[in-house]
N, C-alpha and C positions, 0 to 999 in steps of 0.2 A: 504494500500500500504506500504511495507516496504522496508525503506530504509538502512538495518542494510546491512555491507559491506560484501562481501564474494567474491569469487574466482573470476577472472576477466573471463570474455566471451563475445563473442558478444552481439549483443544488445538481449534480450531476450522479447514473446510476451506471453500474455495471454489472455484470452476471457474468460467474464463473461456474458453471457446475450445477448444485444445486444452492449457492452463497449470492446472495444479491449485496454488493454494498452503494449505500449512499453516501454520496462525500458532499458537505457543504463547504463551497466554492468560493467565499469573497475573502478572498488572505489578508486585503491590507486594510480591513476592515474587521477584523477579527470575526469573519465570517457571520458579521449580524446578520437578520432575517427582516427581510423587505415584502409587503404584502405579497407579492405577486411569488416569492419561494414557497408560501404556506401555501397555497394554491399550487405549486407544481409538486410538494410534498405530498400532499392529499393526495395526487393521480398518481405520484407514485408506490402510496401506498395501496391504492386499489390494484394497480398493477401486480402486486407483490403479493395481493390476498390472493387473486386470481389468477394465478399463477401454479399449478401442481407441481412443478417441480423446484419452484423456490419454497428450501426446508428453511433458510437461516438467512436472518438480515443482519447486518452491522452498517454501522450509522458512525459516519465518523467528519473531521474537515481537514481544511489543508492551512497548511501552514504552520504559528506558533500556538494557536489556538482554538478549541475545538469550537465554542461559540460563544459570541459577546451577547446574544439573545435579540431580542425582537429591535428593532428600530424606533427608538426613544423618538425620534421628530414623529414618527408617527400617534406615538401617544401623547406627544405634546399637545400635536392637534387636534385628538379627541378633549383635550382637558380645557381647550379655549374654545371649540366650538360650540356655539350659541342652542345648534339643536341635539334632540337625543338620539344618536343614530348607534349603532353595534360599534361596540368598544376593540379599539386594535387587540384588547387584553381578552376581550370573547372569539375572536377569529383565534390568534393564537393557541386560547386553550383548546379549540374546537383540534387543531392540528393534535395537541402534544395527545388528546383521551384519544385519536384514534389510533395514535402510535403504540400507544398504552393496550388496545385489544387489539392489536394484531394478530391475526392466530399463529402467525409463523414465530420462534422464541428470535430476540431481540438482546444484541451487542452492541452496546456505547463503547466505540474504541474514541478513547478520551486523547487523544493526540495533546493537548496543552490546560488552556485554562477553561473555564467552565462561568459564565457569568449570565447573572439575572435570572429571565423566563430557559434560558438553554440550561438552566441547573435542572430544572423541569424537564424537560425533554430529554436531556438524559436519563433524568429519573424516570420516566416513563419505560426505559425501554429495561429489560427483563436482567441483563448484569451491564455491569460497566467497569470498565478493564483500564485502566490511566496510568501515565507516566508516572515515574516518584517525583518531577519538577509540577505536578499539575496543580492549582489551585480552583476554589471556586468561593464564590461570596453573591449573595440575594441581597439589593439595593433597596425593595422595596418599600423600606423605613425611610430612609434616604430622601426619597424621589417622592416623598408623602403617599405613596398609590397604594391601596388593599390589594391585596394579591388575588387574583380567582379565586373562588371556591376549590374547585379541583383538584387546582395545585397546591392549597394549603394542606389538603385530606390525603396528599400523595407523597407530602414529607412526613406527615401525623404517623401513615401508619409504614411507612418503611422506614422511616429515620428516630421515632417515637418523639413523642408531644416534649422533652427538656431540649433535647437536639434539632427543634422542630421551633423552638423555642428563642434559643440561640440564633439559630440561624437568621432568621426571619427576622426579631426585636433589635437585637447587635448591630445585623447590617455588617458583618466583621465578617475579613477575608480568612479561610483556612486553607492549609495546607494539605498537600498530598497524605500523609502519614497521619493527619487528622481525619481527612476523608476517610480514609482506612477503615479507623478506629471507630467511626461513627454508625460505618455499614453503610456508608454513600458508593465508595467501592466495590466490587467484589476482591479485586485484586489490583495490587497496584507493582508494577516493574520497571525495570530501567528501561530508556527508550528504546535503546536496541534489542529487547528484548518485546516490545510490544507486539509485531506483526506472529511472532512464535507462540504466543502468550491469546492473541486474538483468533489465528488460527486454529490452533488447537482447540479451544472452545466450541469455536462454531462447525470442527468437524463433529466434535460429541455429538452437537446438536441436532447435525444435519442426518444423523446415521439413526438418531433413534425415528419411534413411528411417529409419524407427524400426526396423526387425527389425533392420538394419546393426547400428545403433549398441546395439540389446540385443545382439547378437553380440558385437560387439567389447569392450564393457564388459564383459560375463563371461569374456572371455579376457585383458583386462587385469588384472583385480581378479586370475583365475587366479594370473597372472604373479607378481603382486604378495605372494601368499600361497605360492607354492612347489608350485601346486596343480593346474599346470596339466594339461586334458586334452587333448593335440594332436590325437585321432583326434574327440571333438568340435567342434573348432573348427575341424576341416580340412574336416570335411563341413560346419558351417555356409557358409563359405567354397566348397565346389564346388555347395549349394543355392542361393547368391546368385547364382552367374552364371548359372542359369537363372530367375531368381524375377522377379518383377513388377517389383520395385525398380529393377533394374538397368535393365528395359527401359524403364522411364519417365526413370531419370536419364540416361541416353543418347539418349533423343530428347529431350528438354528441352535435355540440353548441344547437342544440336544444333540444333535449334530457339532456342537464345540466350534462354531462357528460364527462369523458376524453376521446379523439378518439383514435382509433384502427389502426396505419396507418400499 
């Protein structure tokens, strides 16, 4: 994956296999996010749900930083305009919750710093793997602005309500080895160590059965939001012990072999 800087564009996608990644593209801008990226995010992530043989996304940018987040002139101008129209902070969130139920599992390869609403957006996505130089800090104290609802409920319950706390009231930047420590990481490595570090992940990911794990990720995320529906998730749960899946990963396990899903 390279992160060498070049022309600004929107967010831009690749496919390898069955590995889709997204790179957001403004380097000398700290790859902030401009209405018109959350709009080519969005089709990109329809493209990715629709998709059968994309198992694994990773989300990453170019440059020294992975995202400076949404485009403050943009929120400036919601905050002086006279009438009440959808907030740059509603369009945004609309983006990070769909990234957030993606059925395919979701890698933040954290390339550098991590700031504002993109602290969100990474959070959204299912691990997040960063440099030990990475930092991140939410302004929203700052900048007097509330933060979405969404996003407040998505540090609450993966980062828990003191660290959730901090974050958010402080306004205070932390470091890599903080991140760690918080659980905003999963894992954090030296940079040259990060495409081996992101790699390997997302083979794990890509090799197991993909309905599975779109199951269980929407009954986790459920979990996590207070949202769950058991009569859902119990039928997906009695459709897997008849389904394909299962019957290949049990003759594979038996056979001492990796399955084929």
């Amino acid at each position: 994956m390279s992160d060498t800087a070049e022309a600004a564009t929107g967010p831009l996608i690749e496919i390898t296999g069955a590995r889709a990644t997204i790179r957001l593209n403004r380097p000398k801008h700290l790859n902030r996010l401009q209405a018109e990226d959350l709009d080519e995010l969005t089709r990109l992530f329809n493209r990715i749900e629709t998709d059968p043989d994309i198992r694994v996304l990773v989300l990453t940018g170019t440059g020294r930083a992975f995202s400076a987040g949404y485009d403050l002139n943009s929120v400036a101008e919601r905050a002086v305009s006279a009438s009440e129209q959808q907030s740059a902070g509603s369009a945004f969130e609309v983006v990070v919750n769909r990234l957030e139920d993606l059925g395919v599992p979701t890698i933040c390869r954290l390339n550098g710093g991590v700031y504002g609403g993109a602290t969100d957006l990474a959070l959204a996505c299912d691990f997040r793997i960063g440099v030990d130089t990475a930092e991140m800090f939410m302004p929203a104290a700052r900048l007097g602005l509330h933060y979405y609802p969404s996003g407040i409920k998505r540090y609450v319950t993966r980062l828990g309500v003191d660290n959730a706390k901090k974050l958010f009231l402080t306004a205070q930047k932390i470091g890599a080895p903080e991140m760690l420590r918080i659980g905003y990481l999963t894992a954090m490595v030296p940079v040259e160590c990060l495409d081996e570090e992101v790699d390997k992940l997302a083979g794990v990911l890509a090799g197991n059965a993909p309905q599975a794990m779109r199951g269980m990720k929407r009954a986790i995320n459920e979990f996590a939001r207070g949202e769950f529906d058991e009569a859902a998730a119990d039928q997906r749960h009695r459709d897997s012990m008849r389904g394909d899946e299962i019957r290949e990963g049990i003759r594979a396990f038996a056979e001492k072999r990796a399955p084929q899903f």
